[in-house]
C-alpha positions in Angstrom: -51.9 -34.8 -43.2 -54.2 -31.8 -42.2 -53.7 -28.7 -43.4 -56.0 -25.2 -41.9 -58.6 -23.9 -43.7 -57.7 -21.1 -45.5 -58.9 -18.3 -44.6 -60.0 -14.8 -46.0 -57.8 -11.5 -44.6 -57.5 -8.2 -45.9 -56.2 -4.6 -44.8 -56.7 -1.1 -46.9 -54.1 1.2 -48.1 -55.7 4.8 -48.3 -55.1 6.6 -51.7 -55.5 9.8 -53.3 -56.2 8.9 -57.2 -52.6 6.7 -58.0 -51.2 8.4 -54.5 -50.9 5.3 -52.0 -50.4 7.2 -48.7 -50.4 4.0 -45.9 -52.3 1.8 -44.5 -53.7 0.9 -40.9 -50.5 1.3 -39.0 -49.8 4.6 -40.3 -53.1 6.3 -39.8 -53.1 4.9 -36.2 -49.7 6.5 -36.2 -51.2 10.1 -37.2 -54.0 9.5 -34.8 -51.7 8.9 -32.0 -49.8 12.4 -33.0 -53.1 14.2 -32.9 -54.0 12.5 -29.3 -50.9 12.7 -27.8 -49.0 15.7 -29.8 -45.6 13.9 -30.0 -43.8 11.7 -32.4 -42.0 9.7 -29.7 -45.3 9.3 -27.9 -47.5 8.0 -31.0 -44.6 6.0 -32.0 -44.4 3.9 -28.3 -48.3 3.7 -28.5 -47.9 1.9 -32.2 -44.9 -0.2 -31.6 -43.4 1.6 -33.7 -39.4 3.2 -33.1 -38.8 7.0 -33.4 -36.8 6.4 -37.1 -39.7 4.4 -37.8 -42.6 6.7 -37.4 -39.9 9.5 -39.1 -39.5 7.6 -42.0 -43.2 6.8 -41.9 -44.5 10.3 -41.8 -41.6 11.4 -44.6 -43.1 9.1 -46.7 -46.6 10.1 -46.1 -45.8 13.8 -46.8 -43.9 13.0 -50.0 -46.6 10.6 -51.9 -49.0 13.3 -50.2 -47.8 16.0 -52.1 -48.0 18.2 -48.9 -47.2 18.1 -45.2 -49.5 16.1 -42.9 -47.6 16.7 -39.7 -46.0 20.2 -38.6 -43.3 20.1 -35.8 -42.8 22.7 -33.4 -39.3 23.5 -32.4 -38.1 24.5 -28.7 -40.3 24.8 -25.8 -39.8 23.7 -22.2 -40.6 19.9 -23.6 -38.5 20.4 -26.7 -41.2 21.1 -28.9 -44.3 19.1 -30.5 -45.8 17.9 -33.3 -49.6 18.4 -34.9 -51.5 17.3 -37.4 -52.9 19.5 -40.5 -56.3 19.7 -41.6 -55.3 17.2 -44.5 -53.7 14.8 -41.8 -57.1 14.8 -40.0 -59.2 14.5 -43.0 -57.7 11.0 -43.7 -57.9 9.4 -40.7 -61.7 10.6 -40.6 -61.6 9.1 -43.8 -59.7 6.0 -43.5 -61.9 5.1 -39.9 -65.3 5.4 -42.1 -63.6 3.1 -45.0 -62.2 0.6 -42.3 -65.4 0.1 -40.9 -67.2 -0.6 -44.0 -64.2 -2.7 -45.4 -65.0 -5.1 -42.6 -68.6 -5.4 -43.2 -67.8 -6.8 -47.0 -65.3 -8.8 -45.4 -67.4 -10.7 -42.9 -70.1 -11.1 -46.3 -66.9 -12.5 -48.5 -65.6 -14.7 -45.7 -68.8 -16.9 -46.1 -67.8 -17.8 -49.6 -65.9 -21.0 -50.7 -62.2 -20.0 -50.9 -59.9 -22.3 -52.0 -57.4 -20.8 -54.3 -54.1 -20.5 -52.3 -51.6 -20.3 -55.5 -53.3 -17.3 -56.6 -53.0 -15.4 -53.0 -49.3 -16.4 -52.8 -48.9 -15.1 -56.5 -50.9 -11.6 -54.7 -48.4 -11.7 -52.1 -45.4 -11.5 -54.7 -46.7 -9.0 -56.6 -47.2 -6.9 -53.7 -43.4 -6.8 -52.5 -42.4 -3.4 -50.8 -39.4 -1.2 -52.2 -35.9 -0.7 -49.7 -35.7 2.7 -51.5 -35.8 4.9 -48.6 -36.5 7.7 -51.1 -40.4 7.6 -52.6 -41.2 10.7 -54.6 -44.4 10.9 -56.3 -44.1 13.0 -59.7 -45.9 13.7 -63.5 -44.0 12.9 -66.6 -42.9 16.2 -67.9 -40.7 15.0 -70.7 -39.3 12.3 -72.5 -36.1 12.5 -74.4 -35.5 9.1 -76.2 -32.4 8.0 -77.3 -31.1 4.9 -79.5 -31.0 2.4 -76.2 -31.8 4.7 -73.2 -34.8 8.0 -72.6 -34.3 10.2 -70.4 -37.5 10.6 -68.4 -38.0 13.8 -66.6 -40.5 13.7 -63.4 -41.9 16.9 -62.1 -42.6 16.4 -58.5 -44.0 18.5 -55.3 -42.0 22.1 -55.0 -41.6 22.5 -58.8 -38.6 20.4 -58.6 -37.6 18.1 -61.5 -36.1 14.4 -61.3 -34.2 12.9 -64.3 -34.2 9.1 -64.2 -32.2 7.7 -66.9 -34.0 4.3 -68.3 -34.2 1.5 -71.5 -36.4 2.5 -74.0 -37.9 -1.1 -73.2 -38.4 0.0 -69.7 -40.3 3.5 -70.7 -42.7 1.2 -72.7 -43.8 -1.4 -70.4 -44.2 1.1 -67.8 -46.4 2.6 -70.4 -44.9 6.3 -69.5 -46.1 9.4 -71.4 -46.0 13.2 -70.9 -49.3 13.7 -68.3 -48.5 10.2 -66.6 -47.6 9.7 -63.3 -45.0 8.0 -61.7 -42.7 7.2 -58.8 -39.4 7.8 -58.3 -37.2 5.7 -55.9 -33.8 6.9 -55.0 -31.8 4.9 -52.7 -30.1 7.0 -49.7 -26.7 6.2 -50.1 -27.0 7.1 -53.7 -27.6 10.8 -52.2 -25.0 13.1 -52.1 -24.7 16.3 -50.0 -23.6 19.6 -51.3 -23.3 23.4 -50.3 -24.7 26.0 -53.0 -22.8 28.8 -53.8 -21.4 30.2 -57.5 -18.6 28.2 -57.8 -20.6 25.0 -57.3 -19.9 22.6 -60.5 -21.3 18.8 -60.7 -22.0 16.6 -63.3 -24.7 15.1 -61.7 -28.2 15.5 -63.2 -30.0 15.6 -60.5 -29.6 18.4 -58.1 -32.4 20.0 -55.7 -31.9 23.0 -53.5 -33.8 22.9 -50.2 -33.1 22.6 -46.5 -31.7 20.1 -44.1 -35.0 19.5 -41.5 -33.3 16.6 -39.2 -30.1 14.9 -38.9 -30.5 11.5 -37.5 -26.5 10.3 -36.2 -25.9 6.5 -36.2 -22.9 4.6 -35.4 -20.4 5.6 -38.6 -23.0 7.1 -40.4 -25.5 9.8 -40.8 -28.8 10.1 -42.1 -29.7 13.8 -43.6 -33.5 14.7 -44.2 -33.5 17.4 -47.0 -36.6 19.2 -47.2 -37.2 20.0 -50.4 -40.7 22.0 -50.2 -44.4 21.6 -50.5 -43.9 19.0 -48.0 -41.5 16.6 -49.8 -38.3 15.8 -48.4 -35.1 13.3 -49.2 -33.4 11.5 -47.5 -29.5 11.3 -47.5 -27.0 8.3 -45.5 -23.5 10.2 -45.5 -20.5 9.6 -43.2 -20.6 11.7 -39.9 -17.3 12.9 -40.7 -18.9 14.7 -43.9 -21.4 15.9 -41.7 -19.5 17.2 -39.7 -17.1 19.0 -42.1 -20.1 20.2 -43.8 -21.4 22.0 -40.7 -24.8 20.6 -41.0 -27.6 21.6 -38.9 -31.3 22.0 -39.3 -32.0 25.0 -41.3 -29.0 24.8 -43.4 -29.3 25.3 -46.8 -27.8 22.6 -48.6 -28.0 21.1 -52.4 -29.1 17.1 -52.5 -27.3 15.6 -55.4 -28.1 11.9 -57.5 -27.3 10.4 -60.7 -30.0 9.9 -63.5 -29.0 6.4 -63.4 -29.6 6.0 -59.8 -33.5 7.0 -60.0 -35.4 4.0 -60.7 -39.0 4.8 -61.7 -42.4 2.8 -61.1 -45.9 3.1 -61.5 -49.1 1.7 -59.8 -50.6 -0.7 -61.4 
């Protein structure tokens, strides 16, 4: 039986210290937002679909700890998007990197590979999160209890983020006050409230900010909250609520999640 050679590939992921803001496919997304100044034009020129590059750019402004791309409202084309000075910085960045990334990679790819189960145990260790919500934070506090800590994560717009963990879990994640961390929230596990005095929840977690898109789908809709500094989250309710809420961009609303919904993770 012949099998192929095995071969040597690679890709970079563009970081800030522990921040891991994207890779290839999402700086050619910014790129095409600078060149064309439209989010449904970069995202046609990447292959990418309009949610897609959304999602993309909400998760680049979260782990970024600031805004990368501003969108202008109204207009005669319904408004634009551009990048900020930080956006353009890391693609001048990432193009300089990429190009030296594939000089060593032509130099490796001389060498004798042949170690396939340690580049399928790579690839396993490298799984992506379904959290739609990735929220990049410092340890603030840690309130341990006799089986579960309460871990409190300070993240961009002075907001804080309770997750509720096992003692075992704060340990091998090695968490401390100074450390930093990640947050994943899950969008259904996102509620939708209206502030006001007379507002009263149990829930641990709840951040004021302001709904920046609503994205209708068949039953249900998706809410972006944007919660300052450039981080936003993002919340899957029923169009009905939605509707019965009177949402609309600009609204002020209250984004709502259990401490036992927030799992937490570091990079390794």
């Amino acid at each position: 039986m012949t099998t192929s050679p095995l071969e040597l590939d690679g890709s970079i992921w563009l970081r800030a210290g522990s921040q891991t803001l994207g890779g290839k496919s999402r700086i050619d997304l910014l790129t095409q937002i600078g060149l064309t100044g439209s989010i449904s034009a970069a995202a046609r020129a990447v292959g990418m679909s309009y949610k897609g590059a959304w999602d993309a750019i909400d998760a680049m402004n979260n782990l970024a700890g600031e805004e990368l791309v501003l969108r202008a409202t109204g207009g005669k084309g319904g408004g634009g998007a551009h990048l900020t000075a930080r956006a353009e910085q890391l693609i001048a960045t990432f193009q300089t990197l990429e190009a030296e990334h594939r000089r060593v990679m032509e130099h490796l790819a001389q060498t004798n590979l042949n170690a396939p189960n340690d580049l399928n145990l790579m690839k396993r260790i490298m799984l992506k999160t379904s959290a739609r919500n990735k929220l990049l934070g410092t340890v603030s506090a840690i309130r341990t209890g006799a089986v579960n800590d309460e871990v409190t994560l300070r993240i961009a717009g002075g907001h804080d983020v309770v997750a509720t963990i096992t003692r075992e879990s704060t340990a091998d994640l090695g968490l401390a006050v100074g450390s930093e961390a990640i947050a994943l929230i899950k969008a259904p596990s996102v509620m939708i409230a209206m502030p006001g005095k007379g507002l009263r929840l149990s829930a641990r977690n709840q951040l004021a900010g302001t709904v920046a898109d609503i994205r209708p789908g068949a039953v249900n809709s998706e809410i972006i909250v944007d919660i300052g500094n450039g981080a936003s989250l993002a919340a899957i309710i029923t169009q009905e609520s939605a509707q019965a809420l009177e949402l609309a961009r600009g609204v002020r609303v209250v984004a709502v999640f259990d401490a036992s919904n927030v799992i937490l993770g570091v990079v390794a």
